[in-house]
C-alpha positions as CSV (number, residue, x, y, z in Angstrom):
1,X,-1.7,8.6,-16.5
2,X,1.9,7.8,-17.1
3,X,4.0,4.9,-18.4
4,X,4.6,4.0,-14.6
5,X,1.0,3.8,-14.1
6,X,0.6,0.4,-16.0
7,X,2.7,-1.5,-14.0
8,X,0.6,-1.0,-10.9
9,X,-0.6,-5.1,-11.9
10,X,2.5,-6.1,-12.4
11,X,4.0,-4.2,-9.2
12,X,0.9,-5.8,-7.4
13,X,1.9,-9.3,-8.7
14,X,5.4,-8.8,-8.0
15,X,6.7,-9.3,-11.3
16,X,9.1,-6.3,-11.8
17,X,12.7,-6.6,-11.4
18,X,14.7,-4.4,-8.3
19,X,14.9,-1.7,-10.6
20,X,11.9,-1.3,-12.1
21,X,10.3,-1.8,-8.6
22,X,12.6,1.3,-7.5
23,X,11.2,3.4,-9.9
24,X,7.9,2.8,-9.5
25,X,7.3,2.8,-6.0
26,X,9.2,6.5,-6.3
27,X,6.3,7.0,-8.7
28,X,3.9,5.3,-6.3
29,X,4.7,8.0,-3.9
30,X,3.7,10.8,-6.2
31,X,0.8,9.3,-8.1
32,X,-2.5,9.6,-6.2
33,X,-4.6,7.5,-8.9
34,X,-1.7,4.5,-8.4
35,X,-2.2,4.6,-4.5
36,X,-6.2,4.4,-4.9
37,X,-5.5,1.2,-7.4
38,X,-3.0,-0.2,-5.4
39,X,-5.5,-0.1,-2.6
40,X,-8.3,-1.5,-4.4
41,X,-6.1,-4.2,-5.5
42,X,-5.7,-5.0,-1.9
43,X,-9.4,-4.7,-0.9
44,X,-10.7,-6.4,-3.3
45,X,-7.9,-9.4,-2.5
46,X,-9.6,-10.0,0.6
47,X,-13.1,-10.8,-0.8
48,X,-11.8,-13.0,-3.5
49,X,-12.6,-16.8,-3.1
50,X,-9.0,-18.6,-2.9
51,X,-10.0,-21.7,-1.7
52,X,-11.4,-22.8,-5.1
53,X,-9.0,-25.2,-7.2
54,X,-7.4,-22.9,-10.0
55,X,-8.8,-22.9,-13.2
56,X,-8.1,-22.0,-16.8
57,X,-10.1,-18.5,-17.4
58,X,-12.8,-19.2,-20.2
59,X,-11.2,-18.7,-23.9
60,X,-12.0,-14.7,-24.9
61,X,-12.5,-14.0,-21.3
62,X,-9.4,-11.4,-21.0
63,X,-10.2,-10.1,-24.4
64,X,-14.0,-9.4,-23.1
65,X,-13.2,-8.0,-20.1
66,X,-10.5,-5.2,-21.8
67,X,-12.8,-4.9,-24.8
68,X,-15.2,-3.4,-22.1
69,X,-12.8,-1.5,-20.1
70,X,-11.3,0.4,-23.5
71,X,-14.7,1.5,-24.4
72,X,-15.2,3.1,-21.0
73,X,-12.0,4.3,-21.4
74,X,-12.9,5.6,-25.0
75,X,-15.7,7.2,-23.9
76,X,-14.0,10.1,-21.3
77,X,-13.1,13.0,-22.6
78,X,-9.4,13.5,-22.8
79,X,-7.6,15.2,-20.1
80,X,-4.8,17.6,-20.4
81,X,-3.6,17.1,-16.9
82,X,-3.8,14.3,-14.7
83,X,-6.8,14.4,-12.3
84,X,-7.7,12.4,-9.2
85,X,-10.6,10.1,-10.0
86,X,-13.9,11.3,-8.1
87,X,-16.0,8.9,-5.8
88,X,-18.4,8.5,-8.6
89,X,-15.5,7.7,-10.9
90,X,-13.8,5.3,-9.0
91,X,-17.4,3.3,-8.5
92,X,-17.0,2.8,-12.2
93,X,-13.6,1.9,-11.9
94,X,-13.9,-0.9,-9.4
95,X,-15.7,-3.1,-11.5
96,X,-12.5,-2.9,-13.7
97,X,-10.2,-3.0,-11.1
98,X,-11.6,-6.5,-9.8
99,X,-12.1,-7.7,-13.5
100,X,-8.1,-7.1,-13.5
101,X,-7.2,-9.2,-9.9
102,X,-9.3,-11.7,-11.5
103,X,-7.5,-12.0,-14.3
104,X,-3.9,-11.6,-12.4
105,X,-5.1,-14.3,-9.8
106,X,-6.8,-16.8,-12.5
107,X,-3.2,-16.6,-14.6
108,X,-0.9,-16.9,-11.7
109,X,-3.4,-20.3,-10.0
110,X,-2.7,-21.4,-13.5
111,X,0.8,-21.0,-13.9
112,X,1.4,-22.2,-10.5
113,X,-0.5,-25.6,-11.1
114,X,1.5,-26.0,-14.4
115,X,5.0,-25.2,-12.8
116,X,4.1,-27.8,-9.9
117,X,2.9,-30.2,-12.5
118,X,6.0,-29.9,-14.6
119,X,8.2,-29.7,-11.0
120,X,6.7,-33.2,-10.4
121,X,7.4,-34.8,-14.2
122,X,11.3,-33.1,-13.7
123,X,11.4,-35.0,-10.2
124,X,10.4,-37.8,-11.6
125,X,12.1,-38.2,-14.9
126,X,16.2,-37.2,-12.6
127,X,15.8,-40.1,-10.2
128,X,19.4,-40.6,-9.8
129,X,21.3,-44.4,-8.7
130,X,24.4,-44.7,-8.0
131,X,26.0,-47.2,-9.9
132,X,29.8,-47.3,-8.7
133,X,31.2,-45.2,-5.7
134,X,34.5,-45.3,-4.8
135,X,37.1,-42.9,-2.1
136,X,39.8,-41.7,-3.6
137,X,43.1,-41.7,-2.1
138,X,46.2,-39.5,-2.1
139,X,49.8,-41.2,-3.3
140,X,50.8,-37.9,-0.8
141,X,49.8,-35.0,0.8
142,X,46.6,-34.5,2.5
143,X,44.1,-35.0,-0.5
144,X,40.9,-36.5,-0.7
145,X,38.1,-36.8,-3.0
146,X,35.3,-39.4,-4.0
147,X,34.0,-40.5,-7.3
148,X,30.6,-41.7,-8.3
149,X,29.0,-43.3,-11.0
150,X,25.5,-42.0,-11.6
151,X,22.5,-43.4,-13.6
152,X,20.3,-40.9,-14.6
153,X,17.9,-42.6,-16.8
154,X,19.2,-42.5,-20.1
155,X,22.5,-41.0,-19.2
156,X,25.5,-42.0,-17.2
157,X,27.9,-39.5,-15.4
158,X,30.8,-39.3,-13.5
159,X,30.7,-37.2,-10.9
160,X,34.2,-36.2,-9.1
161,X,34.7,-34.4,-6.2
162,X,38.0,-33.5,-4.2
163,X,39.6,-31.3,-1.6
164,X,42.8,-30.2,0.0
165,X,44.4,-30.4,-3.4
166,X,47.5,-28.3,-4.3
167,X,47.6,-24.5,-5.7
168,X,47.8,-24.5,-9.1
169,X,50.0,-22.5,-11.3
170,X,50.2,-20.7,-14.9
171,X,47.9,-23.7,-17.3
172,X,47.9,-26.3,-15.4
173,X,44.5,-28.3,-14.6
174,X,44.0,-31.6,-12.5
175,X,42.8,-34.1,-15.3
176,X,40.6,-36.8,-14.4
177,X,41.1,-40.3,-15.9
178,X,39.1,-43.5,-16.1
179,X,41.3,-46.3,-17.4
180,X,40.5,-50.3,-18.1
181,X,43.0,-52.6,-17.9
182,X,45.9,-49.7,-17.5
183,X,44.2,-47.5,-20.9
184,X,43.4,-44.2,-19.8
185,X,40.6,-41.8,-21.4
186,X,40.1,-38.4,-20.7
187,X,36.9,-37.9,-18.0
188,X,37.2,-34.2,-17.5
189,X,39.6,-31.2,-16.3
190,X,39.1,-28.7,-13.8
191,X,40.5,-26.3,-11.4
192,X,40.1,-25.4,-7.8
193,X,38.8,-22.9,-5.8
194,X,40.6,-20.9,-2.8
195,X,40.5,-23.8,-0.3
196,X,41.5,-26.4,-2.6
197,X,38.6,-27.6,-4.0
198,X,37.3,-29.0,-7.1
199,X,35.0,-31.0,-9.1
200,X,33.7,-32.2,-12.5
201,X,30.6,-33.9,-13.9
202,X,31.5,-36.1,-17.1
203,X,29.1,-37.0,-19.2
204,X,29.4,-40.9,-20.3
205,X,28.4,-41.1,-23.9
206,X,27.4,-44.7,-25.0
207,X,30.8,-46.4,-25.6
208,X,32.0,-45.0,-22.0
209,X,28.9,-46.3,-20.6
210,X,29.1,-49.7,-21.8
211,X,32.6,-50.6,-21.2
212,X,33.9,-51.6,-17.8
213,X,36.3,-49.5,-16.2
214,X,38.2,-50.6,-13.1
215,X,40.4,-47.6,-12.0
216,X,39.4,-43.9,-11.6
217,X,42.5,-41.3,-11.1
218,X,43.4,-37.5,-10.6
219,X,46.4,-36.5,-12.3
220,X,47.7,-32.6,-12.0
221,X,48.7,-32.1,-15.6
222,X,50.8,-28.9,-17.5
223,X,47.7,-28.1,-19.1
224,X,44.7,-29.2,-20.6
225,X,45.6,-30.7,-23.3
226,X,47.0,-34.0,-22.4
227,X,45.5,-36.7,-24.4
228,X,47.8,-39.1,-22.2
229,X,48.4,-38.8,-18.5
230,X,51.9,-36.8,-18.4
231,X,51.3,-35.2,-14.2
232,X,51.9,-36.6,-11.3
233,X,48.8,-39.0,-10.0
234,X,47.2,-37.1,-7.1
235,X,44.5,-39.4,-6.3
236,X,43.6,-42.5,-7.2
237,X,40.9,-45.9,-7.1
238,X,39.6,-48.9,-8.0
239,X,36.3,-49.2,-9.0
């Protein structure tokens, strides 16, 4: 047995990564004792009742069941060389083989229930409602955008997004601004990609939240330190 040969559950399970999958299934092709697991795995799948609801495995069942493999284990006399397991040997072996699938299938029913059950509470708890949505529009050019106001629970954001805007060049950013009654605050700063795209997600602490804004611009600014609009406006609205 090699280090390759216990990851035959975890190959089976599909839980190693590209390249640890690489190198054992060159092993895989060498290893006679890894094929006749892999295929017992498999066998065994088949007889397995899946329709039951997933359960948690008893407490000290895993512990049992590799107690009792170890001590079969222990109780073989070591071998200088690998060997392939005899019929009679690989009748012993099965009983440890479908201990294991147990074990794999029990522990991935149960993880799957609790990620579905946590998918569910996440689902639940990021119901998003728009609060304030408004199109921006271009003092020139062919740029466009839109702006939103999200509630998300707890937290507001403001969530920016805009397209056919302008190359950049050296440090400078496109700024985004909300202002009330003509006082501007910084919202967020981004770039673009190829096509002239950008966006930015600005999380409202609880003074933005609560204060009511009226105008939401764009501005393209030397770079991204302006504390006060000095670019051009790019896009602009009221909110």
């Amino acid at each position: 047995m090699t280090q390759q040969c216990d990851r035959v559950l975890d190959y089976y399970n599909q839980h190693l990564n590209d390249i640890e999958k690489a190198a054992f299934e060159k092993h895989l092709s060498e290893c006679a004792d890894c094929q006749e697991m892999l295929s017992d795995l498999r066998s065994l799948e088949d007889a397995l009742p899946f329709a039951a609801e997933p359960v948690e495995p008893p407490s000290g069942m895993e512990e049992r069941i590799f107690a009792h493999i170890e001590t079969q284990d222990s109780s073989r006399p070591a071998e200088s060389t690998p060997m392939r397991p005899s019929k009679k040997k690989r009748q012993w072996m099965m009983p440890s083989v479908a201990a294991l699938l147990a074990i794999s299938l029990f522990g991935n029913a149960y993880l799957f229930t609790q990620l579905s059950d946590n998918a569910d509470i996440v689902e639940q708890a990021t119901i998003d409602q728009v609060l304030q949505y408004a199109e921006l529009a271009p003092t020139e050019g062919d740029a466009s955008g839109t702006a939103s106001i999200i509630d998300q629970g707890e937290e507001k954001r403001l969530v920016v997004q805009a397209s056919n805007l302008s190359a950049l060049s050296a440090e400078e950013v496109y700024q985004v601004w909300l202002l009330q009654d003509g006082q501007p605050e910084r919202a967020g700063t981004f770039v673009i990609d190829n096509e002239g795209r950008g966006s930015v997600i600005f999380s409202m602490n609880e003074e933005f939240a609560e204060r009511d804004w009226d105008t939401v611009a764009v501005t393209l600014e030397p770079d991204a330190n302006s504390e006060l609009p000095e670019g051009d406006i790019i896009l602009a609205s009221e909110l």
